[in-house]
PLY file of the C-alpha trace (Angstrom):
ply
format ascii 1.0
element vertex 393
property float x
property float y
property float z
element edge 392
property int vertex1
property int vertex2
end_header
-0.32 79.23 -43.15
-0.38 76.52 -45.19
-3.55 75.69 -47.11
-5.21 72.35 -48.51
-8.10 70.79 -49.29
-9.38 66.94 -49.20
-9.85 65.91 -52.91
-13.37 65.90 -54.36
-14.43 69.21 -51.80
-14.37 68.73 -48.00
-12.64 71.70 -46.01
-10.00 74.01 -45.81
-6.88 73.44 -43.72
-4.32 75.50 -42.70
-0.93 75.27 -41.09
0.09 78.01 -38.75
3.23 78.37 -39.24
4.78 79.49 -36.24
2.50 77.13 -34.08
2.38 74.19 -36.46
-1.29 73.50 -35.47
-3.49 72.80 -38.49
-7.09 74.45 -37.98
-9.88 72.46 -39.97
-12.48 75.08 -41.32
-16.44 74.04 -42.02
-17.32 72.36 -45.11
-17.58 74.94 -48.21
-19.02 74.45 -51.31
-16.48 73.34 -54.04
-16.80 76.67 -56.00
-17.26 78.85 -54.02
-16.91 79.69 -49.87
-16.36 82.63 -47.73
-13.63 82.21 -44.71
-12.40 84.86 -42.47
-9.65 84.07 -41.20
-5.85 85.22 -40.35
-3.15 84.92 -42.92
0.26 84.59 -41.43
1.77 83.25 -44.96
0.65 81.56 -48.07
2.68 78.95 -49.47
2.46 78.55 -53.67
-0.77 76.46 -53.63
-1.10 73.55 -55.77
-4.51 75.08 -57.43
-5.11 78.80 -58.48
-7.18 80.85 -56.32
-9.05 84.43 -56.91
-9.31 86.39 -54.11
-11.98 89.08 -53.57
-11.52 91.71 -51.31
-13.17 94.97 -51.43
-13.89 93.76 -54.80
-10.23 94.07 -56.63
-9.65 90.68 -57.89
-6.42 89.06 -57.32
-5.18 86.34 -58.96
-2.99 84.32 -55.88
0.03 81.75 -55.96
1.55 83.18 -53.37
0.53 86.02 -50.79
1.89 87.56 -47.56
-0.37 89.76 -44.88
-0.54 90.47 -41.77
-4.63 91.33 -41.13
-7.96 90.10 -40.47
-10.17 89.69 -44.39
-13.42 87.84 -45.09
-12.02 86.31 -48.43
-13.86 84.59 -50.93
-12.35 81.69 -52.47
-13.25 80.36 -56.09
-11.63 77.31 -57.23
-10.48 77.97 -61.36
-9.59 74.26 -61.50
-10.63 70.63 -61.00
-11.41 70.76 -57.04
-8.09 68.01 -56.89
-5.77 69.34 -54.33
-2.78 67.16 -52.88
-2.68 67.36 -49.03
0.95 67.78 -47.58
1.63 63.73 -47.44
-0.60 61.31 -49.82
-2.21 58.22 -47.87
0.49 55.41 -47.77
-0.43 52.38 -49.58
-1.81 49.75 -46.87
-3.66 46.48 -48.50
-5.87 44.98 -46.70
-5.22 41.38 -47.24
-2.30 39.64 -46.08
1.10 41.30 -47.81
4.66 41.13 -48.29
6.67 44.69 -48.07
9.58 46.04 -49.59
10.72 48.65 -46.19
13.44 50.99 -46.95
14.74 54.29 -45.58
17.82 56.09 -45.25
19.82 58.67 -42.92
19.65 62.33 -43.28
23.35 64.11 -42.93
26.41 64.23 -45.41
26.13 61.51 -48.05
29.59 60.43 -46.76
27.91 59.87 -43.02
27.65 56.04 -42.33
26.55 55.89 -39.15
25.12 51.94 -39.61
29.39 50.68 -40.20
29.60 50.91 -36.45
28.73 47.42 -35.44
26.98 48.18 -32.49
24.56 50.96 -34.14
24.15 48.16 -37.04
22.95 45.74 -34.85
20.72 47.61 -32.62
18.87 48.59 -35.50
18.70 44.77 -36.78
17.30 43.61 -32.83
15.12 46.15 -32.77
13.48 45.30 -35.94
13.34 41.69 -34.63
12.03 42.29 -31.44
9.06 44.42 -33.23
8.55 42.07 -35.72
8.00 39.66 -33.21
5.56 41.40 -31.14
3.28 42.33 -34.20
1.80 40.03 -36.61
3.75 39.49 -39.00
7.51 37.93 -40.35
10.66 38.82 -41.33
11.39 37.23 -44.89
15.10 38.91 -45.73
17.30 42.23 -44.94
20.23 43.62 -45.72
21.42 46.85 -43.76
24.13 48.78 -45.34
26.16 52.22 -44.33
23.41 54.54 -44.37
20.12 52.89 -45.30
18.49 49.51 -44.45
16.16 47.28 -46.52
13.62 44.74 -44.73
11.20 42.59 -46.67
8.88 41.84 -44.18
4.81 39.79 -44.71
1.99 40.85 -42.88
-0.70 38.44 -41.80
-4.69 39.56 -43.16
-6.08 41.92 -40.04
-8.32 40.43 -38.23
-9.94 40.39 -34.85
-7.70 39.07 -32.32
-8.37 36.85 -28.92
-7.55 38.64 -25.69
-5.18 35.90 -25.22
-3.54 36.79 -28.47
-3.47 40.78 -27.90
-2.12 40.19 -24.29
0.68 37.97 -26.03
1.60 40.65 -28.04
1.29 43.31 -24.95
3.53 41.24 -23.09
5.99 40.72 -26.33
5.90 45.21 -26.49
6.12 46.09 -22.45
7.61 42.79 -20.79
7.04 42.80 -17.19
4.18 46.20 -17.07
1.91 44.51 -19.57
-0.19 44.11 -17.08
-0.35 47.08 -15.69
-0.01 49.17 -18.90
-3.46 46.97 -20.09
-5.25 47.27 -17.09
-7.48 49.98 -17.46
-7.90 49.98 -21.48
-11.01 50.25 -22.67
-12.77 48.78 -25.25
-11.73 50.71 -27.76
-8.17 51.24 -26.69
-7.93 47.12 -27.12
-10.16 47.79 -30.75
-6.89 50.15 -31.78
-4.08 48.10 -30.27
-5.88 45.68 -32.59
-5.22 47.33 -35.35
-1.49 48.77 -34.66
-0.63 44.63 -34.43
-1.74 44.46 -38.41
-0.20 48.01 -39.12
2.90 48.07 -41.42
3.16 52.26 -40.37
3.06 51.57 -37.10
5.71 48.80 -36.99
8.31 51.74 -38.79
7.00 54.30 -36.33
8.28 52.02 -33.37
11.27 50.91 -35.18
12.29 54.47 -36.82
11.41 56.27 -34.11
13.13 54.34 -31.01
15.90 53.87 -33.27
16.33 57.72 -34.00
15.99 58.43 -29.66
18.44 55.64 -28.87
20.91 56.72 -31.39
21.36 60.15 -30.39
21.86 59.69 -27.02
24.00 57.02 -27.38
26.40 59.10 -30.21
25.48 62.31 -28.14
23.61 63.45 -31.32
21.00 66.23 -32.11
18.62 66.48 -34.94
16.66 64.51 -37.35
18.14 60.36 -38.01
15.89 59.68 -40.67
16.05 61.71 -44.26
12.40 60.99 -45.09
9.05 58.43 -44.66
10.15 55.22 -45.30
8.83 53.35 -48.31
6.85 50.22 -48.40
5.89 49.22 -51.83
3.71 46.24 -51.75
5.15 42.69 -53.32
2.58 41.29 -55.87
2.82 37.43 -55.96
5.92 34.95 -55.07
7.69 36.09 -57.77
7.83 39.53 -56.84
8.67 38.65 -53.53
11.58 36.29 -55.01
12.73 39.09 -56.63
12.95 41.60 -53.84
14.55 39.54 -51.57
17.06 38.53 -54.41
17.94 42.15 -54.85
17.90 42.88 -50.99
20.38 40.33 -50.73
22.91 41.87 -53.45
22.57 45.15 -52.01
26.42 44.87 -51.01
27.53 42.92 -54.09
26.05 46.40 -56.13
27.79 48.58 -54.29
30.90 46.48 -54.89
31.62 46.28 -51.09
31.62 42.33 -51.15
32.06 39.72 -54.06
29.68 37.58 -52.72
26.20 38.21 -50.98
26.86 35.99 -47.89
30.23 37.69 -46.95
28.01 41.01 -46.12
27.68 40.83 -42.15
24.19 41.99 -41.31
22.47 40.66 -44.47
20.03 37.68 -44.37
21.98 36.01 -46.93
25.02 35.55 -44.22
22.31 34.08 -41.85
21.38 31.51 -44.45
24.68 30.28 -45.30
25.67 30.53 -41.48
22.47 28.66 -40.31
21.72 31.91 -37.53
18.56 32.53 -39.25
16.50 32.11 -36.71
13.12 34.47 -36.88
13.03 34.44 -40.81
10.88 33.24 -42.78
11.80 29.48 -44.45
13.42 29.33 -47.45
10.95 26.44 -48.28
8.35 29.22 -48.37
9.95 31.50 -49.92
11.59 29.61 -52.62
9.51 26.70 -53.17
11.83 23.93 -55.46
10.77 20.66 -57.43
11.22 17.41 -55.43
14.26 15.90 -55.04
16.26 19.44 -55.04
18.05 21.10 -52.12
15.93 24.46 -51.62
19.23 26.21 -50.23
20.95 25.22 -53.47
18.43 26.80 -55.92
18.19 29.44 -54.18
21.56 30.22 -53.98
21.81 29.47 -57.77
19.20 32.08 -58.12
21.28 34.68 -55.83
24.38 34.28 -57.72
22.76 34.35 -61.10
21.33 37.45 -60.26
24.10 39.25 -58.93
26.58 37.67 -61.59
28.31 36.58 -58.97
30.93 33.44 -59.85
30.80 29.95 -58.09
33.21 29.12 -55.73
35.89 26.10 -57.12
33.84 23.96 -54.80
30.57 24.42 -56.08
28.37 23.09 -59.10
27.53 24.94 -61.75
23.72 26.96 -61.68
21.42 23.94 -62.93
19.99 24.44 -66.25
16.56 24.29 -65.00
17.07 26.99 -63.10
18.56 29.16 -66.39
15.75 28.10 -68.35
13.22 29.26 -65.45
15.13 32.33 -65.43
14.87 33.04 -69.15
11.18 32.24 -69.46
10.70 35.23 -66.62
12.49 37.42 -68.90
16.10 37.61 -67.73
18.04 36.63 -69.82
21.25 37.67 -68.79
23.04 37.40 -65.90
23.50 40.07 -63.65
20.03 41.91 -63.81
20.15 43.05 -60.47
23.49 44.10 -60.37
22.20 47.79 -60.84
20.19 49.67 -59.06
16.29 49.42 -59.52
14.31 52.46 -58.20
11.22 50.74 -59.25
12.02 47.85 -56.39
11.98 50.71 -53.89
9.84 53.73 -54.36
7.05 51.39 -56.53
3.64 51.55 -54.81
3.47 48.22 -55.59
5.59 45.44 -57.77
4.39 42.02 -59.63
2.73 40.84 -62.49
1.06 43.21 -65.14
-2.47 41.24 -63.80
-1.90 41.53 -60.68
-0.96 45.24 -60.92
-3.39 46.52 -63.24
-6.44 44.90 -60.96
-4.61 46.83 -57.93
-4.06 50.09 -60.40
-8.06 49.80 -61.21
-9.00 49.39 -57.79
-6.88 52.78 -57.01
-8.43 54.41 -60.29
-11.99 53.86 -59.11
-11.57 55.22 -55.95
-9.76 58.36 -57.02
-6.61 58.35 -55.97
-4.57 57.51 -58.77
-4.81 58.83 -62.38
-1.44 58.65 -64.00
-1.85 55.68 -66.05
-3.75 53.26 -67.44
-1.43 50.44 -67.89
1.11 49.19 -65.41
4.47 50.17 -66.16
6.88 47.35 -67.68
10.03 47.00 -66.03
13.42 44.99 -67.32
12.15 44.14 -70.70
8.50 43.28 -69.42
10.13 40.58 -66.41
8.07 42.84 -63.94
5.72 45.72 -63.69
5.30 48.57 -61.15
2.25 50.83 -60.51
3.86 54.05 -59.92
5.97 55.43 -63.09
9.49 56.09 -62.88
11.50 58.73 -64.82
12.65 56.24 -66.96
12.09 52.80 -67.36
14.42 50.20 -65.77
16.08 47.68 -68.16
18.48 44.85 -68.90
21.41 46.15 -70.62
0 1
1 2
2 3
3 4
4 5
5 6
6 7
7 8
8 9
9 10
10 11
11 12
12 13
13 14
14 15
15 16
16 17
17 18
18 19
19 20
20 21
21 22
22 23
23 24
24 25
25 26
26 27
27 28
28 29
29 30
30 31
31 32
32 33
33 34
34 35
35 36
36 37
37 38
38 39
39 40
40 41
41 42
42 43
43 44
44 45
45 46
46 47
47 48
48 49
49 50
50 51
51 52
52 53
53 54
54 55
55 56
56 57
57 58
58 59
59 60
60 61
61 62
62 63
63 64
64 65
65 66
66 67
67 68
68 69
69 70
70 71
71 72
72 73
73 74
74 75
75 76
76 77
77 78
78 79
79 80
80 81
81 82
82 83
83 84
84 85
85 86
86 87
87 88
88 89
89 90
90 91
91 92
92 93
93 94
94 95
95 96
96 97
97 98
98 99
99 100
100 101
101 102
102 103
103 104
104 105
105 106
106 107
107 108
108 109
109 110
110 111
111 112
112 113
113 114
114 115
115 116
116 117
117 118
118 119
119 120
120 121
121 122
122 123
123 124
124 125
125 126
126 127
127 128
128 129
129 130
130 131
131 132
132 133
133 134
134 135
135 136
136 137
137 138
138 139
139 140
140 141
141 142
142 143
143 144
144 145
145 146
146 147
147 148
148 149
149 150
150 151
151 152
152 153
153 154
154 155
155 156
156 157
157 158
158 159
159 160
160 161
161 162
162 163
163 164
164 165
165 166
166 167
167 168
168 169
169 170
170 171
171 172
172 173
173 174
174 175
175 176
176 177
177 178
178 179
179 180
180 181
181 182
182 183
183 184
184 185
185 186
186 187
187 188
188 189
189 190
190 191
191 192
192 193
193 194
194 195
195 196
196 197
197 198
198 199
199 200
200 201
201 202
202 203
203 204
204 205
205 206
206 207
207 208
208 209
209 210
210 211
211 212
212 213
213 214
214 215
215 216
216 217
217 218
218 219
219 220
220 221
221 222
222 223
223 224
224 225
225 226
226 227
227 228
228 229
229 230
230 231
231 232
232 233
233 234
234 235
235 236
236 237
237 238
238 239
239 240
240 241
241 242
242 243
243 244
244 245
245 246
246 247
247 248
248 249
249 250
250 251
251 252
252 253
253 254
254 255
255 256
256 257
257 258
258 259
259 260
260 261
261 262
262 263
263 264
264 265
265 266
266 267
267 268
268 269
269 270
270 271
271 272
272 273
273 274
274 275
275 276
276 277
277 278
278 279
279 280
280 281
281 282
282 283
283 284
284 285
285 286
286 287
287 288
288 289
289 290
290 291
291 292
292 293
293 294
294 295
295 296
296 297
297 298
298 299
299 300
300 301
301 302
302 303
303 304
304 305
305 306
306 307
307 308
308 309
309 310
310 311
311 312
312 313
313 314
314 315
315 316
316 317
317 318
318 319
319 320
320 321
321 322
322 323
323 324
324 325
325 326
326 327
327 328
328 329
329 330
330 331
331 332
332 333
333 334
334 335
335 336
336 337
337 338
338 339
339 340
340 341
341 342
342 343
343 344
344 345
345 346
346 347
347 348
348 349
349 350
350 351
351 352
352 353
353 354
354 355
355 356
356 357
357 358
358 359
359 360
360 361
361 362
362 363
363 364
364 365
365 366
366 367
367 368
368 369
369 370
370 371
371 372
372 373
373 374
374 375
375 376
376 377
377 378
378 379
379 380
380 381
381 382
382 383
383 384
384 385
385 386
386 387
387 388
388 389
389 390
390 391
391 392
């Protein structure tokens, strides 16, 4: 069995596991409770435990038996206790996500080069996007892993006219009859899953993974891990994640040029087939009197240090100068890979970070820093720490 504990005192858990049932115990006091239970296995607990029994003392990382004991359980530490997965970040305000996952299997296993499985995982995105409330802003899928950068509308109370759009968008033709007898409630939680960035990935992941193996006659897990969603901060952040969605392929050195990467959202820009994204003009907002395409591309390519074509003007100067004032510098900042821009609770401004790292501090659930963490020379800032810090070389 697997034990845990909710932070600040609550209940014990454990995970049987042969049966792979957890089994919520009543609430015991933080120092000290008494349990009987049956220990199948122990894993190495997170906090130190003594455990009494028959009075010898017993000092317990790790411990396997096979009988019925009335233990008692005294906490040594801080009653602080990390549950098996930590509560994904959610805001609850209207958001822009960075989504990324990647295959499990051989690191040489790119199962998303196959056109067909490449696509099927773009339409199904799309149609799911579609159905829920919110947009699709960029993408880029590559071998093994995808990237989506994807805004969510504020939750909020839908019409029925508005949930049965949806329901129709999700089961087509037995909308009807799949709605017919939900209750109150059930329409309450559908609600909900509409606003829900964890359900979206649950539909996509998950009908992705079933269609997949039966279609490559495959067995197993698809997906390596939980896919990550670190919340965009501000336009800029979101500028900059889509910029370094975008160059995905130009970083792995498997195009020169953003737009020659098939199923990226660069390709659909250039190409005009970008229908379901969100507009560059909201996105990229430019000064009057300049193409929005243009500076945006300028952006792209100054980015990626990727060279104009013979054809093409040179990256305006206002745009370099914009560039410089953010803090980069040099060309090229995003032609390496930035962990921060992926596996970041959250990304933006160092005011807009520290009031979300303060809101997280009050309510518990973060206490590694104080400060958000500077990334690339101060140009951005990220909530959760990295190994190292990222930076322009």
């Amino acid at each position: 069995m697997h034990w845990a504990t909710h932070e600040g005192g609550g209940y014990f858990a454990c995970k049987d596991k042969l049966a792979g049932d957890w089994v919520e115990f009543p609430r015991v006091v933080p120092e000290t409770g008494s349990l009987q239970i049956f220990l199948r296995f122990l894993r190495r607990s997170q906090f130190r435990i003594v455990l009494f029994i028959k009075g010898c003392e017993t000092i317990l990382p790790r411990v396997q038996v096979r009988l019925t004991v009335t233990v008692t359980v005294t906490v040594t530490e801080p009653w602080t206790v990390a549950m098996p997965r930590t509560a994904r970040h959610k805001s609850t305000e209207a958001a822009f996500y960075h989504l990324t996952n990647r295959v499990a299997g051989e690191r040489d296993w790119f199962p998303f080069e196959n056109h067909e499985a490449g696509r099927k995982l773009l339409n199904l995105m799309l149609f799911y996007v579609n159905a829920y409330r919110c947009r699709l802003g960029a993408f880029q899928i590559m071998g093994n892993h995808f990237h989506f950068v994807v805004h969510f509308e504020k939750p909020r109370a839908l019409s029925r006219d508005e949930l049965m759009d949806s329901a129709h968008k999700l089961y087509g033709r037995q909308a009807e009859k799949t709605t017919a007898d939900w209750t109150v409630a059930e329409w309450e939680a559908f609600n909900q899953r509409l606003f829900d960035v964890s359900k979206l990935m649950q539909n996509v992941d998950g009908q992705y993974a079933l269609w997949y193996n039966r279609q490559f006659r495959r067995r197993g897990h698809f997906w390596s891990e939980r896919f990550k969603n670190p919340e965009l901060l501000g336009l800029e952040a979101v500028q900059d994640a889509i910029l370094y969605v975008e160059l995905n392929a130009v970083r792995a050195g498997l195009v020169k040029r953003p737009e020659q990467w098939k199923l990226g959202s660069a390709r659909w820009r250039l190409t005009g087939e970008n229908q379901g994204l969100i507009p560059l003009e909201e996105l990229f907002p430019s000064d009057p009197g300049t193409d929005v395409y243009s500076s945006y591309r300028s952006r792209l390519y100054y980015r990626g240090a990727v060279p104009t074509r013979e054809n093409q003007a040179a990256i305006p100067q206002w745009i370099l100068d914009q560039e410089q004032r953010r803090g980069f510098t040099r060309a090229g900042a995003f032609r390496r890979r930035l962990r921060f821009l992926t596996d970041g609770l959250a990304v933006g401004p160092a005011e807009k970070v520290a009031q979300l790292l303060e809101t997280y501090r009050k309510q518990g659930r973060y206490r590694r820093r104080r400060h958000p963490i500077p990334q690339l020379g101060g140009a951005m800032f990220s909530l959760r720490e990295q190994r190292s810090h990222a930076f322009v070389p």
